[in-house]
C-alpha positions, 0 to 999 in steps of 0.5 A: 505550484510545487511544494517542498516536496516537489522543489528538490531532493532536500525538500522530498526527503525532509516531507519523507522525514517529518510529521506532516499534520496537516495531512488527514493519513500519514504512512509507511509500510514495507511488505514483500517476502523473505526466503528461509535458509530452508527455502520457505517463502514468507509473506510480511508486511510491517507498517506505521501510519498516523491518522488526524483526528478531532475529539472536540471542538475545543481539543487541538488536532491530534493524531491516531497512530497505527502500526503493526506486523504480519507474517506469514509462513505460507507452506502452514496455511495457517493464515497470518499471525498478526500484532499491532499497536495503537493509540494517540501518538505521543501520549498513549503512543510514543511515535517519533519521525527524525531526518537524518538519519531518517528513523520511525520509532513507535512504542507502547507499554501497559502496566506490567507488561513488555514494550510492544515496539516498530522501528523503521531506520537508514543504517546507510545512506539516504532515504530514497537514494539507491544502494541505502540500507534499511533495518527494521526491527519489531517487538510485538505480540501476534497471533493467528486471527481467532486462534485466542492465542498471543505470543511474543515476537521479534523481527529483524530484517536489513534490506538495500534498496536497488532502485531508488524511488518512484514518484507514481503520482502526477505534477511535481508534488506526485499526486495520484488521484484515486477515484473521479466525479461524474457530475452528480452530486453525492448525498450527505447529512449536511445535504448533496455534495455538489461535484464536477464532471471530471470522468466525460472529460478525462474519457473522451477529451484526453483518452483516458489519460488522468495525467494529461487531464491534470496538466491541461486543467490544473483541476487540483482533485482535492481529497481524491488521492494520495501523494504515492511513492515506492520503492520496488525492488529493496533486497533483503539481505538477513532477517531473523524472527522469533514467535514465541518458543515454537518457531524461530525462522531466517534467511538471506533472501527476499525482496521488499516493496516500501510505500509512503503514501498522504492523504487528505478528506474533504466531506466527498473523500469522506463519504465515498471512502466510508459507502463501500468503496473498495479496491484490487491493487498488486505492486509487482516486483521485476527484479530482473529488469529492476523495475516495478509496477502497481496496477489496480482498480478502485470503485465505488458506486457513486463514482465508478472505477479507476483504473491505474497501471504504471511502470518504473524503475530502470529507464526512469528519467528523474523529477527535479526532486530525484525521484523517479517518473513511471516510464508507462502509464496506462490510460483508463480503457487499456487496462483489463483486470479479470478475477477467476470465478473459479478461484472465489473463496469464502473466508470462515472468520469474515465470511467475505468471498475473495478471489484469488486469482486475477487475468490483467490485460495491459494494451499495447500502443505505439508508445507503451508495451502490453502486458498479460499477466495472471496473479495467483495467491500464493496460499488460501489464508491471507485475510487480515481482521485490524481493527474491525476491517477485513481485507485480503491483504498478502502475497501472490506469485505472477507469471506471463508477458511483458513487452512480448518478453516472458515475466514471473515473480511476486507481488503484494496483493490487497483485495477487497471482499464482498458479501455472500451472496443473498447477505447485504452484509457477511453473517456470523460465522 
């Protein structure tokens, strides 16, 4: 059945407009690069999610919000300054949603000090619509991981979307499950939590295509995804930044990739998501066909990977609720994603071993293009520290085919790390 969302275009763009508590994650995130009036290419990120919590069981649910800023001048190699906010949204944190126009407001201030503040805004049009124009400001201290050093920062940016938004997930209400049951069941406090045989199915029945097992089942996958939406291709069109007194950068170039994800975990999701699951996933940017793509891997050891790679943008037909559908989706076995050994590198502040360089192989059928492409890190340095989680989370370039036609550009990468050799987990640095 469709939800709101999932019904028409004043439903999906009230879901993108409105708090939704009873989703355990909310978010929005914009991330891409900016290019200099002096030709430097900069990474950034600029993210708001909230995240329901219950203190007690007599305390009403309440929300963690989190937001923050990454950026990074990638010819410094200097690694990303970063600076965020978090606290309980509304009372620690004032954090704001509204519909038309469609605006996020987060902000924080102690005693004595500046407002720390993340503004996300439509300044025209409608949010999901093409050709709507976006501006994002933020005031933040950031600072390079470990360097011990804060300063005030300020960013502008205004951006319009080229392409309008995908619906990457399934059905009408876009859910994009994320990992699959094997039929054995999972250890937990409370004792084993028993699961279906969701993998024999999907691999042998229906080729490997999750979509096509979704629709023959109805198997609702509960608390194993996200609803996923994108916008690909959002150019920038000016943006300014100040970092303290010691550098003050802009330009008119860049293109950004936004994000809206929810989420849900039941006591599976909640296991799984805190035994060591992990995952590779770059969203790539093809403005020269405007179209874009996520592909990726996900794991955990009790469940296995998945796969996903998909394609949209021009060519995309439109779901009942305006949103585009991917116009490829990769079934399980037809995605082949390769680090470089070679590329390994060992963060000094995590000590985490990343690679930073990835071989994608995508199949090619009858009724879908194949791709071969390699990722590379546009600089060493691109780990990220928040609130106690290390991941690799910054810009790659890419270069190779697809459909037999030759492809480069940027995507955003978001890797995560393992161990050192020898260390069931990272030492001290």
């Amino acid at each position: 059945m469709p939800l709101a969302q999932g019904r028409d275009c004043t439903g999906f763009r009230a879901y993108l407009s409105t708090g939704l508590p009873q989703y355990d994650s909310q978010s929005y995130e914009f991330f891409g690069h900016l290019v200099g009036s002096d030709g430097s290419i900069n990474a950034i990120a600029l993210m708001s999610q909230g995240n329901s919590v219950i203190p007690g069981l007599q305390v009403p649910l309440l929300t963690i919000e989190e937001s923050g800023l990454i950026f990074n001048r990638l010819d410094q190699n200097t690694g990303p300054a970063f600076g965020g906010i978090d606290g309980l949204a509304d009372i620690t944190v004032p954090t704001s949603i509204t519909y038309q126009p469609w605006a996020i407001h987060v902000e924080q201030q102690n005693h004595g000090e500046l407002p720390q503040t993340v503004d996300m805004r439509i300044v025209s049009g409608t949010i999901g619509a093409v050709g709507a124009v976006y501006e994002l400001t933020v005031s933040l201290d950031t600072g390079i991981y470990q360097s011990g050093v804060s300063e005030p920062t300020t960013l502008t940016i205004r951006a319009r979307d080229t392409t309008g938004i995908i619906q990457w997930g399934y059905g009408p209400n876009g859910f994009f499950p994320l990992w699959m049951f094997d039929g054995t069941p999972l250890p937990s406090s409370g004792g084993p939590i028993a699961t279906t045989d969701q993998r024999t199915a999907i691999m042998n029945t229906y080729g490997g295509d999750i979509g096509s097992y979704l629709a023959a089942t109805g198997d609702p996958m509960t608390g194993q995804g996200s609803h996923y939406y994108s916008m690909p291709l959002v150019e920038v069109e000016s943006w300014s930044i100040q970092i303290g007194s010691t550098y003050a950068g802009g330009g008119t170039g860049g293109v950004l990739f936004f994000d809206n994800l929810t989420e849900t975990y039941n006591d599976s999701a909640k296991y799984i998501v805190s035994n060591g699951y992990a995952w590779t996933e770059f969203s790539v940017q093809l403005p020269d066909t405007e179209q874009g793509m996520l592909i990726a891997v996900t794991g955990q050891q009790d469940v296995g990977n998945l796969y996903y790679a998909m394609l949209g943008g021009a060519g995309s037909s439109q779901s009942a609720n305006g949103t585009l559908k991917p116009t490829t989706n990769w079934p399980q076995g037809a995605i082949h994603i390769t680090p470089d050994p070679a590329s390994a590198w060992t963060s000094p502040h995590s000590c985490y071993v990343y690679e930073l360089s990835y071989a994608v192989k995508l199949d090619a059928s009858a009724s879908r293009p194949g791709a071969d492409l390699v990722f590379r890190a546009t600089a060493q340095d691109q780990e990220l520290n928040a609130l106690g989680r290390a991941v690799y989370e910054g810009l790659f370039s890419y270069s190779g085919t697809l459909d037999g036609k030759a492809v480069s550009g940027y995507a955003w990468g978001e890797i995560q790390g393992r161990p050192p050799a020898g260390h069931p987990t990272p030492p001290n640095c």
